[in-house]
N, CA and C atoms as a LAMMPS dump frame, in Angstrom:
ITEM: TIMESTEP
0
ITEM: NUMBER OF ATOMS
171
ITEM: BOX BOUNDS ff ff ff
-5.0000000000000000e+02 5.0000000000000000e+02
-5.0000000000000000e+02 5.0000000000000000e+02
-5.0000000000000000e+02 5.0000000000000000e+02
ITEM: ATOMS id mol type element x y z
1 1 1 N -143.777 206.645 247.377
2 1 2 C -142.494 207.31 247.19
3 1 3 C -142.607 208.733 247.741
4 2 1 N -141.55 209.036 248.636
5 2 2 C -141.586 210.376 249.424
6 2 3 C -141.288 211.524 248.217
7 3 1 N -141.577 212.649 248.71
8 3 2 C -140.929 214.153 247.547
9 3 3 C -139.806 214.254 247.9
10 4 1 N -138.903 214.802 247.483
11 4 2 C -138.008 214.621 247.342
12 4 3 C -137.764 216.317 247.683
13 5 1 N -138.103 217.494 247.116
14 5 2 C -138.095 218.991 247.235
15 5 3 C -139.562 219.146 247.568
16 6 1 N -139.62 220.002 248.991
17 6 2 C -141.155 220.937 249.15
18 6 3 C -140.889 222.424 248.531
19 7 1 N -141.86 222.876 248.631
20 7 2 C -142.199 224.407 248.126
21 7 3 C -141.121 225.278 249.055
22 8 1 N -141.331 224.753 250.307
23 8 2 C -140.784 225.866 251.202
24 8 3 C -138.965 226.015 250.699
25 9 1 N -138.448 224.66 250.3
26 9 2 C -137.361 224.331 249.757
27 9 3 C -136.81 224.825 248.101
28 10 1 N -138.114 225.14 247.48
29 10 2 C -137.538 225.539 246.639
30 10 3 C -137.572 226.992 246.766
31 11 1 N -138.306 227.787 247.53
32 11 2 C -138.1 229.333 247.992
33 11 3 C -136.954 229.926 248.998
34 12 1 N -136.481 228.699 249.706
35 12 2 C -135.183 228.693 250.027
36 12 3 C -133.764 228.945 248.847
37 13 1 N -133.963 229.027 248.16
38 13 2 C -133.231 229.215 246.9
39 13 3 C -133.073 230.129 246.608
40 14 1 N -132.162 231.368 246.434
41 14 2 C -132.085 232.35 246.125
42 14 3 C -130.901 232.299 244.856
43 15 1 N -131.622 232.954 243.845
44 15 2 C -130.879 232.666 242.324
45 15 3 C -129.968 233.904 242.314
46 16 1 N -129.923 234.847 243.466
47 16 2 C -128.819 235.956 243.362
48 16 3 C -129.606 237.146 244.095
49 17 1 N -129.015 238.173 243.931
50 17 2 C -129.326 239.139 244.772
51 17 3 C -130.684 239.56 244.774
52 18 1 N -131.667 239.799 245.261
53 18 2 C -133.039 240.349 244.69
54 18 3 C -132.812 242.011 244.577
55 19 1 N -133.458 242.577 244.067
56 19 2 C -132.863 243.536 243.302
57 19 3 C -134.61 244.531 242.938
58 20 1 N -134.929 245.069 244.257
59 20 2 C -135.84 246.391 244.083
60 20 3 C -136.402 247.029 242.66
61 21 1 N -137.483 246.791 242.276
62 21 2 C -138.125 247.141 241.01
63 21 3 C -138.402 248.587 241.554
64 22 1 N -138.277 250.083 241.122
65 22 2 C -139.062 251.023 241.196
66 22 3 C -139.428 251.54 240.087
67 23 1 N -140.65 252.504 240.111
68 23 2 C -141.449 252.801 239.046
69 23 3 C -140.936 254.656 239.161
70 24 1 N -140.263 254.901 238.091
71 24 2 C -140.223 256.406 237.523
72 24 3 C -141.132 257.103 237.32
73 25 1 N -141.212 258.35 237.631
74 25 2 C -142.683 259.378 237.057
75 25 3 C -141.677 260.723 236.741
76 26 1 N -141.334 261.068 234.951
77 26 2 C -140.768 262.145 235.252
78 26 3 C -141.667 262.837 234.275
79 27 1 N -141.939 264.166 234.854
80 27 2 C -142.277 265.504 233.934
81 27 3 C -141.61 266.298 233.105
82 28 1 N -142.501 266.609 231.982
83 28 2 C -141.769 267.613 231.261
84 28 3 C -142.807 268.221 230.342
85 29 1 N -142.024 269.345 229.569
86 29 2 C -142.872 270.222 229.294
87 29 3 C -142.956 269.953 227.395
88 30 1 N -144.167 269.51 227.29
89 30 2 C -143.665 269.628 225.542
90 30 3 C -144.147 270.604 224.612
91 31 1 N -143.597 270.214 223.407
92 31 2 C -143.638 271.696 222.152
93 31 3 C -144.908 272.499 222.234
94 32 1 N -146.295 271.578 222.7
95 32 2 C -147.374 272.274 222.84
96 32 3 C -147.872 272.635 223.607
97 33 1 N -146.87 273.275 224.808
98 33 2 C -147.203 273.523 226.41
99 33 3 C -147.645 273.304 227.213
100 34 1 N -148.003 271.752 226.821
101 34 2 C -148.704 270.853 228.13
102 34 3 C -147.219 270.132 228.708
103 35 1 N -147.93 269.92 229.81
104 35 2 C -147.027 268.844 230.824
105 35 3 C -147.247 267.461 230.11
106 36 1 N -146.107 266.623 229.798
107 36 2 C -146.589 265.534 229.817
108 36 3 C -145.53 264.735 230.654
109 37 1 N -145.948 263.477 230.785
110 37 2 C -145.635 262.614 231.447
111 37 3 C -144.781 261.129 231.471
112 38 1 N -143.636 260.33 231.776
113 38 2 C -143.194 259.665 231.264
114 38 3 C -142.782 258.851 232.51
115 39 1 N -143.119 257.676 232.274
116 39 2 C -142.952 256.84 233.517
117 39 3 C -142.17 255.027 232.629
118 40 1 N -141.031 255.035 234.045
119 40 2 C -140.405 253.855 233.552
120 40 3 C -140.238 252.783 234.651
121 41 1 N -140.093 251.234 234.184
122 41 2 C -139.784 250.265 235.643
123 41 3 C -138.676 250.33 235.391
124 42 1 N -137.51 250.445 236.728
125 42 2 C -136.107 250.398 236.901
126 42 3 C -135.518 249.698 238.039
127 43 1 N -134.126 248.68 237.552
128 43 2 C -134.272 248.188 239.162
129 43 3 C -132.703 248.447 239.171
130 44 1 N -133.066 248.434 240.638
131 44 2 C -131.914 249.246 241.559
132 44 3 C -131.194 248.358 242.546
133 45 1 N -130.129 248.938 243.011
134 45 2 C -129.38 248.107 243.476
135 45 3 C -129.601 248.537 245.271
136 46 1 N -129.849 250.214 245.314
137 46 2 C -130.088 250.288 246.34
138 46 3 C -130.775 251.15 246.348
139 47 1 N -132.509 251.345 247.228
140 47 2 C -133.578 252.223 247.407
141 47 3 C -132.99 253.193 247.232
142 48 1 N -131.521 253.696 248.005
143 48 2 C -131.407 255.23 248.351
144 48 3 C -130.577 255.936 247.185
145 49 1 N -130.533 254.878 246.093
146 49 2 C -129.818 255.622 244.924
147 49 3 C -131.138 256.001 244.148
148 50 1 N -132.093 256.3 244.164
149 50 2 C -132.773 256.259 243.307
150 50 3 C -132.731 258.032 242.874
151 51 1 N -132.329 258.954 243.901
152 51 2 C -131.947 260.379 243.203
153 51 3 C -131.703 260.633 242.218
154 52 1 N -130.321 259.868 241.802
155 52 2 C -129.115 260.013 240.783
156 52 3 C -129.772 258.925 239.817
157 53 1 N -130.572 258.867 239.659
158 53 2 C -131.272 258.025 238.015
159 53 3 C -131.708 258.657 237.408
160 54 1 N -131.602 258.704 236.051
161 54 2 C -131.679 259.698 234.855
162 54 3 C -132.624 259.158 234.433
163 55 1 N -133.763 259.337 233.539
164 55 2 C -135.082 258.928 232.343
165 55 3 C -135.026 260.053 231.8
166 56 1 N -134.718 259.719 230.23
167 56 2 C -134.372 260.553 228.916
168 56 3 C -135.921 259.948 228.245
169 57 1 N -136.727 261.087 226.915
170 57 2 C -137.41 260.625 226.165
171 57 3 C -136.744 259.537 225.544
């Protein structure tokens, strides 16, 4: 009995838009005057918006 779906066929499949994971690194200064550091995964709709993205504690 033949297959019926190959691999290459099921990667042909696109379940919707793919959609750019980037990784946040923002600084700030805390109560005890060190720098610290806060990093988040965010996904985006388009690389070149990534300016205008906010990361709050």
């Amino acid at each position: 009995m033949a297959k019926q779906q190959t691999f290459g066929d099921k990667l042909k499949k696109n379940k919707g838009a793919i959609k750019p994971t980037v990784k946040i690194i923002k600084g700030f200064k805390g109560e005890d005057g060190h720098t610290h550091f806060m990093e988040s995964f965010v996904k985006v709709e388009d690389v070149a918006s990534i300016d205008q993205l906010e990361i709050s504690k």
